[in-house]
Backbone as CSV, one residue per row, in Angstrom:
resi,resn,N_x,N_y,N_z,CA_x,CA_y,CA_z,C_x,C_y,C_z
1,UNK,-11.193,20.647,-45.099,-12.370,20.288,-44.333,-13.430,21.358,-44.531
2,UNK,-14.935,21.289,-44.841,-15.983,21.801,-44.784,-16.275,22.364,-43.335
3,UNK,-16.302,23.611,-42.955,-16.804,23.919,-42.243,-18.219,24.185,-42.071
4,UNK,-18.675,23.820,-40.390,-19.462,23.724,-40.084,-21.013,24.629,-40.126
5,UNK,-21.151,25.122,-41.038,-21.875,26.078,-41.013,-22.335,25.554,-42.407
6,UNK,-21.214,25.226,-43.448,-21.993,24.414,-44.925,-22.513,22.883,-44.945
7,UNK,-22.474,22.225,-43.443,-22.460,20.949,-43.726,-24.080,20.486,-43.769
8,UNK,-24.837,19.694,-44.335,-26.116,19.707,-44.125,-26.778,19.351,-42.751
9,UNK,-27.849,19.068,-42.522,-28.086,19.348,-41.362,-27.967,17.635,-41.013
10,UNK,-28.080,16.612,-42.214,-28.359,15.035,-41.348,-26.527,15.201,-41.084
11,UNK,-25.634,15.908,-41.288,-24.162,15.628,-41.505,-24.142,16.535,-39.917
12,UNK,-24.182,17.580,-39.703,-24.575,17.960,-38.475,-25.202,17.438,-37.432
13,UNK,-26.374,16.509,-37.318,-26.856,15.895,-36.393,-25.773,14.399,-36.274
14,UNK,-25.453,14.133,-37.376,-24.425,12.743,-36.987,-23.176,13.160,-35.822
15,UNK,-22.943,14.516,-36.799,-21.336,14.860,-36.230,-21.915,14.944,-34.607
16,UNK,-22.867,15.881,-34.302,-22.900,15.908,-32.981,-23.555,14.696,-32.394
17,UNK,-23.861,13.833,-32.508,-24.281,12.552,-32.138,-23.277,12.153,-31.600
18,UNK,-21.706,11.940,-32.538,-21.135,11.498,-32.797,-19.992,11.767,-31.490
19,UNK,-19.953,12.939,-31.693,-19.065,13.637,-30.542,-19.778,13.501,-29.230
20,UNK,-21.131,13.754,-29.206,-21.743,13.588,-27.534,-21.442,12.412,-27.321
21,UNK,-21.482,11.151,-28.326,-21.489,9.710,-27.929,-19.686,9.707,-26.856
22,UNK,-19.076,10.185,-27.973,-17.753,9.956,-27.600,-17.175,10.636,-25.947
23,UNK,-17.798,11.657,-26.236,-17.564,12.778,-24.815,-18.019,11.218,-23.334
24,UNK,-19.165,11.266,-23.770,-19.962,10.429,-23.038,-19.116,8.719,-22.569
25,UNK,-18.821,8.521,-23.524,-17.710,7.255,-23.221,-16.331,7.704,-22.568
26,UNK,-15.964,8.981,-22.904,-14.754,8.701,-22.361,-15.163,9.512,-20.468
27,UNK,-16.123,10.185,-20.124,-16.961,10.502,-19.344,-16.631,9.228,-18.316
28,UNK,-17.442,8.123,-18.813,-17.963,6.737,-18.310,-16.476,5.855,-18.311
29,UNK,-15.820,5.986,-19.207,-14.169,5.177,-18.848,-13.585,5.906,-17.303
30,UNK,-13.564,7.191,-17.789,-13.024,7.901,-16.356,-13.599,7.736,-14.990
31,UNK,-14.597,7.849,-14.796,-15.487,7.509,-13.706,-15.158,6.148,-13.201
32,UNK,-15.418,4.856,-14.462,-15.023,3.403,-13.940,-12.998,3.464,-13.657
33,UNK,-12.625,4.531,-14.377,-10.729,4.294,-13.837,-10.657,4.423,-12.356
34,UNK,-11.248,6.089,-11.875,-11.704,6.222,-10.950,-11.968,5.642,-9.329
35,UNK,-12.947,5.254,-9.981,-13.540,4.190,-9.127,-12.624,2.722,-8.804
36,UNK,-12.156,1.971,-9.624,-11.997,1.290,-9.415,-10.223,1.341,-8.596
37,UNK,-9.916,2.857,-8.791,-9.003,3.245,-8.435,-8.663,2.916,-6.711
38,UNK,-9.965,3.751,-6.118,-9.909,4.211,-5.087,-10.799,2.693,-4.421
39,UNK,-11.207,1.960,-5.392,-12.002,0.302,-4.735,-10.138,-0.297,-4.460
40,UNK,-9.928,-0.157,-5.512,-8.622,-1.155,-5.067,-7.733,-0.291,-3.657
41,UNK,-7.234,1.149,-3.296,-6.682,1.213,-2.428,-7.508,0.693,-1.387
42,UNK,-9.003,1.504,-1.446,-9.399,0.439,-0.011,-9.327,-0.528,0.449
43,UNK,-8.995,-1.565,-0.881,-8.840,-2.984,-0.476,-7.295,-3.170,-0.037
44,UNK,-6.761,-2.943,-0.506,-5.187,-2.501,0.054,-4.931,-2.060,1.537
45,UNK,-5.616,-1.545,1.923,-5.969,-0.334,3.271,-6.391,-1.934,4.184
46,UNK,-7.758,-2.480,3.542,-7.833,-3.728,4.298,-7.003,-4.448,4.860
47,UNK,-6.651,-5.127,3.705,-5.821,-6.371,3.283,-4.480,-6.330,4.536
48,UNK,-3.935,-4.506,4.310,-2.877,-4.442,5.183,-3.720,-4.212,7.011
49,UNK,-4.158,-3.583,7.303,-4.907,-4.145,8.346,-5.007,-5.202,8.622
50,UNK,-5.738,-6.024,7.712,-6.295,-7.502,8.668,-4.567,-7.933,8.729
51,UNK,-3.496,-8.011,7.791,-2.283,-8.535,8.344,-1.414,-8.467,9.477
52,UNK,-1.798,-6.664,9.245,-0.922,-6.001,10.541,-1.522,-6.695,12.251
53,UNK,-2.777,-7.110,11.939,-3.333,-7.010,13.239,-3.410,-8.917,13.585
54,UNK,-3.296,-9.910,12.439,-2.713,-10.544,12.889,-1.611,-11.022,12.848
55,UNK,-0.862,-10.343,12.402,0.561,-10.726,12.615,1.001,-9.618,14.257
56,UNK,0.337,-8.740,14.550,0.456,-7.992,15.892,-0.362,-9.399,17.238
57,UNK,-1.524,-9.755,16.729,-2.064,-10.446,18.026,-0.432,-11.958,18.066
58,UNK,0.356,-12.086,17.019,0.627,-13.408,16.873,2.009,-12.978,17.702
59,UNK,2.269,-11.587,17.961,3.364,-11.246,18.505,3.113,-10.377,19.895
60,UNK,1.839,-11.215,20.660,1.652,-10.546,21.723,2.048,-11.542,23.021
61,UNK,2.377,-12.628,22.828,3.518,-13.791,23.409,4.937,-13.093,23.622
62,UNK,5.370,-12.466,22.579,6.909,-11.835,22.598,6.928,-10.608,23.073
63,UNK,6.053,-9.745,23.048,6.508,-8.917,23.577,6.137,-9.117,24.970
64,UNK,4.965,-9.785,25.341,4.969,-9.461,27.122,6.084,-10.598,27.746
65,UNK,7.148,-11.602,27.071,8.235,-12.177,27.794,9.090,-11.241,26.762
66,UNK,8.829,-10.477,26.387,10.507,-9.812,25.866,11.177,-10.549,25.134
67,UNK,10.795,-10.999,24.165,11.207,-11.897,23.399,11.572,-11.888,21.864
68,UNK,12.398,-10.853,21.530,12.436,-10.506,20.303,12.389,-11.255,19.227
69,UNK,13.517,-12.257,19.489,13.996,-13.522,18.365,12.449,-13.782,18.147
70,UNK,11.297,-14.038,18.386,9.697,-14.499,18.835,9.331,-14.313,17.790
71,UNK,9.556,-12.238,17.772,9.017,-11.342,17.427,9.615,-11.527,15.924
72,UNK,10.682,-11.587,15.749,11.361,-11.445,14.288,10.732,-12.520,13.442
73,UNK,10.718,-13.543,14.279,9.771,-15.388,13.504,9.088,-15.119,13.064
74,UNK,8.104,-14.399,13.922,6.877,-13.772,13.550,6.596,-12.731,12.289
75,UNK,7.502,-11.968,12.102,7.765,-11.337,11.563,8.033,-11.744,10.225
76,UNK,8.895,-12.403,9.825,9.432,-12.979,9.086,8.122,-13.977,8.218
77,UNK,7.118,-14.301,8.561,6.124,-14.814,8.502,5.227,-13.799,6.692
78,UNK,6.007,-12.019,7.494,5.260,-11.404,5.794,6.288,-11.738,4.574
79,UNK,7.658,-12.579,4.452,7.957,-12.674,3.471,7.236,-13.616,2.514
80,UNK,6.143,-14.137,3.151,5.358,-14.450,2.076,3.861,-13.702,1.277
81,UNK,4.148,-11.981,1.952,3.243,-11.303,1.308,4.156,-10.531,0.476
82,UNK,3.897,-10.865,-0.540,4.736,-10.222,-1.989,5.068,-8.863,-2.161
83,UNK,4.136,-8.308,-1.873,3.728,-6.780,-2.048,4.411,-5.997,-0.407
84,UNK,4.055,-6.354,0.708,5.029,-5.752,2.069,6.474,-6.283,2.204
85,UNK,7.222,-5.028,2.135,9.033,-5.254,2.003,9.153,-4.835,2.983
86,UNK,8.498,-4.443,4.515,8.728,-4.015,5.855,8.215,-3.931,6.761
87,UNK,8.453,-4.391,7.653,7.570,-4.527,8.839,8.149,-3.991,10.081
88,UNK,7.826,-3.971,11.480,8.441,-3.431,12.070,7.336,-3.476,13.659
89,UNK,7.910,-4.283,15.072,6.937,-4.260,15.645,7.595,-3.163,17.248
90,UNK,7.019,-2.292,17.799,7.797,-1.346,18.767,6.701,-1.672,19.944
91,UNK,7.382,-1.442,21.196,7.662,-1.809,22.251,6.598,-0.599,22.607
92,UNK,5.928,-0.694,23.412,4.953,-0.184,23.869,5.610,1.800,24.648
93,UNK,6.765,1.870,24.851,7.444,3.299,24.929,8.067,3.315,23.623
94,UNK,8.194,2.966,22.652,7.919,3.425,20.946,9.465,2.934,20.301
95,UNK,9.900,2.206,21.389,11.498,1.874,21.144,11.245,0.260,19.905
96,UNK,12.330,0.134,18.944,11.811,-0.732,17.985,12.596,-2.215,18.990
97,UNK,11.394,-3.232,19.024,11.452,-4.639,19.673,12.007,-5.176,18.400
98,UNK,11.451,-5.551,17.178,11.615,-6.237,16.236,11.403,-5.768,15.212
99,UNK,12.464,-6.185,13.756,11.878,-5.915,12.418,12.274,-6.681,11.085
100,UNK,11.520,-6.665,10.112,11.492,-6.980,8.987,11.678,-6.763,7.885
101,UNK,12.918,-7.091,6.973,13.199,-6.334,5.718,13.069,-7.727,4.912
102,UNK,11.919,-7.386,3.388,12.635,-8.130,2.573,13.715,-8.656,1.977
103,UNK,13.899,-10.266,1.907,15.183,-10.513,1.449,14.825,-10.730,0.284
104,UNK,15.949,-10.009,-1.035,15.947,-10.243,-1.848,17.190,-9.977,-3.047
105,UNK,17.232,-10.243,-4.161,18.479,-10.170,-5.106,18.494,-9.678,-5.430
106,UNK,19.882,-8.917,-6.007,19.222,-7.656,-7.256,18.816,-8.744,-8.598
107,UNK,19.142,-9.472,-9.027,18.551,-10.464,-10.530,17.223,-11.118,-9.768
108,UNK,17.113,-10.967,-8.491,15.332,-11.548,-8.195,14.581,-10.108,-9.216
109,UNK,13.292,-10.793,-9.811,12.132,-9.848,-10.804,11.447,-9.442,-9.758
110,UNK,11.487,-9.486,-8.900,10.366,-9.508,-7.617,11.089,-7.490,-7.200
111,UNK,12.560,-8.114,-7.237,13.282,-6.407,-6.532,13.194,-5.711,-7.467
112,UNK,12.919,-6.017,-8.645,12.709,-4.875,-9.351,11.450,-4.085,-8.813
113,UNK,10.462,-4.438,-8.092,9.214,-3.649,-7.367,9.680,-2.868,-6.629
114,UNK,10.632,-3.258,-5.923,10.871,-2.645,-4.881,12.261,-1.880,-4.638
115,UNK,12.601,-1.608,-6.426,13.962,-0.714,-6.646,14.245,0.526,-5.549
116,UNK,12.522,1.099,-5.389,12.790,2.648,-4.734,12.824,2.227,-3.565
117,UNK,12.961,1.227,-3.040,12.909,0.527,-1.694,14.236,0.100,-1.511
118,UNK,15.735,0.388,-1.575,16.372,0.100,-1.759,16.961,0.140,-0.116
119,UNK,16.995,-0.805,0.900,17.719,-0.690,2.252,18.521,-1.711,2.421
120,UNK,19.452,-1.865,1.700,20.187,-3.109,1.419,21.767,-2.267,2.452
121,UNK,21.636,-1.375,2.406,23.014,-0.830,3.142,22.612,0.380,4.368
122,UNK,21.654,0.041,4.430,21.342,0.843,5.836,20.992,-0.197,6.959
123,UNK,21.699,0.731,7.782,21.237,-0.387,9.571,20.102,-0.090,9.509
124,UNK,19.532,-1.275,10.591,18.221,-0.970,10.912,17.092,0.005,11.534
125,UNK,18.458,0.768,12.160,17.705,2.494,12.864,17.692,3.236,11.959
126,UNK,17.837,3.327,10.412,17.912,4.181,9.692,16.686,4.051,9.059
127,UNK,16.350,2.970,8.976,15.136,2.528,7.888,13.945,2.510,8.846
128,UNK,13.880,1.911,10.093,12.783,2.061,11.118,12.314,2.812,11.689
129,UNK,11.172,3.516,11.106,10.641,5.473,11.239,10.615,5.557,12.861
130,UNK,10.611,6.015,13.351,10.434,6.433,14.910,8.370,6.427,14.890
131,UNK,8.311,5.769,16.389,6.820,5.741,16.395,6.212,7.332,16.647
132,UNK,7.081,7.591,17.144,5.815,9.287,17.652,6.207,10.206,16.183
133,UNK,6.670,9.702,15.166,6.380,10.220,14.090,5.313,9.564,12.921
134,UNK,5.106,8.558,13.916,3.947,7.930,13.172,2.415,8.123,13.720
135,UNK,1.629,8.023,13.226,0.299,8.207,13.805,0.227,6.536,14.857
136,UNK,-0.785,6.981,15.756,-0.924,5.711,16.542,-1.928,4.082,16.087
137,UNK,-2.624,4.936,14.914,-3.648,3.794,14.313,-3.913,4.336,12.507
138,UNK,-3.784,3.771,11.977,-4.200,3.804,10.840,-3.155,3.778,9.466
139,UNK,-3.872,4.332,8.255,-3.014,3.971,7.073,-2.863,5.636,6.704
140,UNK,-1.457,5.256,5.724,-1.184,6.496,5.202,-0.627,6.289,3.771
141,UNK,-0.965,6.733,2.678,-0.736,6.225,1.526,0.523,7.372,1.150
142,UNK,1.705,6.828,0.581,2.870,7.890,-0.008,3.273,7.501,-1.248
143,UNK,4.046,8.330,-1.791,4.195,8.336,-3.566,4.894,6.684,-3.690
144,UNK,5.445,6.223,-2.708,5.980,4.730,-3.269,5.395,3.767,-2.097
145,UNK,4.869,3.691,-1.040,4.094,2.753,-0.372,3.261,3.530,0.278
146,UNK,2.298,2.314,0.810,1.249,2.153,2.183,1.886,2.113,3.696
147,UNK,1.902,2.934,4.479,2.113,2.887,5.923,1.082,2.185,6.623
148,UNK,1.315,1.495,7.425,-0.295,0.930,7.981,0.496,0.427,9.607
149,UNK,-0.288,1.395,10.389,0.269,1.219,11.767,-1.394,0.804,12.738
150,UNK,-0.604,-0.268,13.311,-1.836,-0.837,14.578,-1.296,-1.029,15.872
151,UNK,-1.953,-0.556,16.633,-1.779,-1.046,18.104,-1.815,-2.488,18.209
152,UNK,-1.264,-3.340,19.243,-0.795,-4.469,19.904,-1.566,-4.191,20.722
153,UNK,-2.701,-5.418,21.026,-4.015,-5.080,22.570,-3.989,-5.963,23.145
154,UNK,-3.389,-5.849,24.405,-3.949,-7.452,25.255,-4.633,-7.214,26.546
155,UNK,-5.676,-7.566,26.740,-6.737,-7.309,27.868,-7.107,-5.456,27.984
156,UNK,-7.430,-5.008,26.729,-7.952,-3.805,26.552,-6.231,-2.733,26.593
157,UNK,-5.719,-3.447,26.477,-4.146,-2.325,27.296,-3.098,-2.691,25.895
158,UNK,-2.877,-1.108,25.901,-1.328,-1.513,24.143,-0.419,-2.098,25.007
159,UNK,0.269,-2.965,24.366,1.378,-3.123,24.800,2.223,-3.699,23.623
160,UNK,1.927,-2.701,22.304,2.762,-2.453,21.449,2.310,-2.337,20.240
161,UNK,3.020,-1.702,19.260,2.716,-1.389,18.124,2.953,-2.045,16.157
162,UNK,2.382,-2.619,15.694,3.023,-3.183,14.571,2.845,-1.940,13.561
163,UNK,3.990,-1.899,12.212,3.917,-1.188,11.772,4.801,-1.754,9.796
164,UNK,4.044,-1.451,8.857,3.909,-1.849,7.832,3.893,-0.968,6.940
165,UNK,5.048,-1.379,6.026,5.133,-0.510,4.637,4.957,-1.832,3.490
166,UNK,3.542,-1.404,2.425,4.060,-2.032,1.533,3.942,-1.638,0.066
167,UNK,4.571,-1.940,-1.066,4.756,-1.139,-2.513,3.234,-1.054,-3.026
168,UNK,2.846,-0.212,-3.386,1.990,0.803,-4.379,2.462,0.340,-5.756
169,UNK,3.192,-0.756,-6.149,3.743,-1.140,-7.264,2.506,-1.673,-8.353
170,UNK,1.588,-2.687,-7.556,0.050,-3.199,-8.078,-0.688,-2.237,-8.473
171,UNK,-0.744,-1.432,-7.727,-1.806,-0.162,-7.668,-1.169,0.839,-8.673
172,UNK,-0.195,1.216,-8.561,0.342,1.763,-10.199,0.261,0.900,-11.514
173,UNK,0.473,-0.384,-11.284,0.561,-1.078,-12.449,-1.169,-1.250,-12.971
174,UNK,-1.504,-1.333,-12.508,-3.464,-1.102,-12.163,-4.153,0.039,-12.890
175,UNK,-3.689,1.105,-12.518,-3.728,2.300,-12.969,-3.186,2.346,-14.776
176,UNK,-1.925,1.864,-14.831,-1.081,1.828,-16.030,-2.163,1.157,-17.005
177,UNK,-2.371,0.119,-16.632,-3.105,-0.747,-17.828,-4.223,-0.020,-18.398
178,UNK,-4.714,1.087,-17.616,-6.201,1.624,-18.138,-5.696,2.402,-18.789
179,UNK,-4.304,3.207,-18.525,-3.989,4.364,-19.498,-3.850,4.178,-20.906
């Protein structure tokens, strides 16, 4: 290779053309990975909100008659959100009323998402975080899901808490495709 000091000067103005162009694109890829990174968790952040909160108003019948079996129906209601493998709704002193584990196979393609999610042999107090270790409102993003905890409101007053894990599996695979 000719170093840069013998090359003429239109061979010099290309090369650096050439390279600013490139700097500059991969500049502008990163920014749109970025971005569209942190567009999609927010929408995620949503998405699990608006669920949590109605699948919480839809379980505010069960908890003020104490009504778990209600609560689990209800519950049972996210196995048709693909992406949440847990749910979980607690009793207004933080004790768990009701909860939700995906059912699934190990030959279902679906459990392969949710390999690191594996609670197929744990009781249900093992897998159901305790509430005062949870925050009282909001989301929390971790290396393999979304936490997303909401208060239960009826006439301005909690009277209980829903609480939601679901896979980061989209959002990695999201990420993957740009790499």
């Amino acid at each position: 290779m000719i170093p840069f000091q013998h090359l003429s000067i239109q061979k010099k103005l290309t090369l650096l053309i050439t390279i600013t162009c490139v700097i500059s694109l991969f500049l502008a890829c990163t920014a749109f990975i970025i971005l569209d990174f942190f567009s999609f968790r927010q929408l995620m952040i949503q998405n699990n909100t608006t669920i949590a909160r109605t699948i919480g108003k839809n379980c505010q019948a069960a908890l003020l008659f104490n009504d778990s079996t209600a609560a689990r129906d209800t519950l049972s209601a996210l196995d048709a959100v693909p992406d949440i493998f847990f749910g979980v709704v607690y009793s207004p002193n933080g004790s768990i009323f009701a909860h939700f584990k995906k059912n699934r196979t190990p030959n279902d393609a679906e459990s392969r998402k949710y390999s690191s999610h594996n609670t197929e042999n744990l009781d249900d107090t093992e897998t159901s975080p305790k509430l005062s270790a949870l925050i009282k409102r909001g989301t929390s993003f971790h290396i393999d899901h979304l936490g997303t905890i909401e208060p239960i409101i009826m006439d301005q007053e909690t009277i209980g808490y829903i609480f939601l894990k679901t896979s980061l599996t989209n959002l990695y695979d999201r990420l993957y495709r740009y790499i």
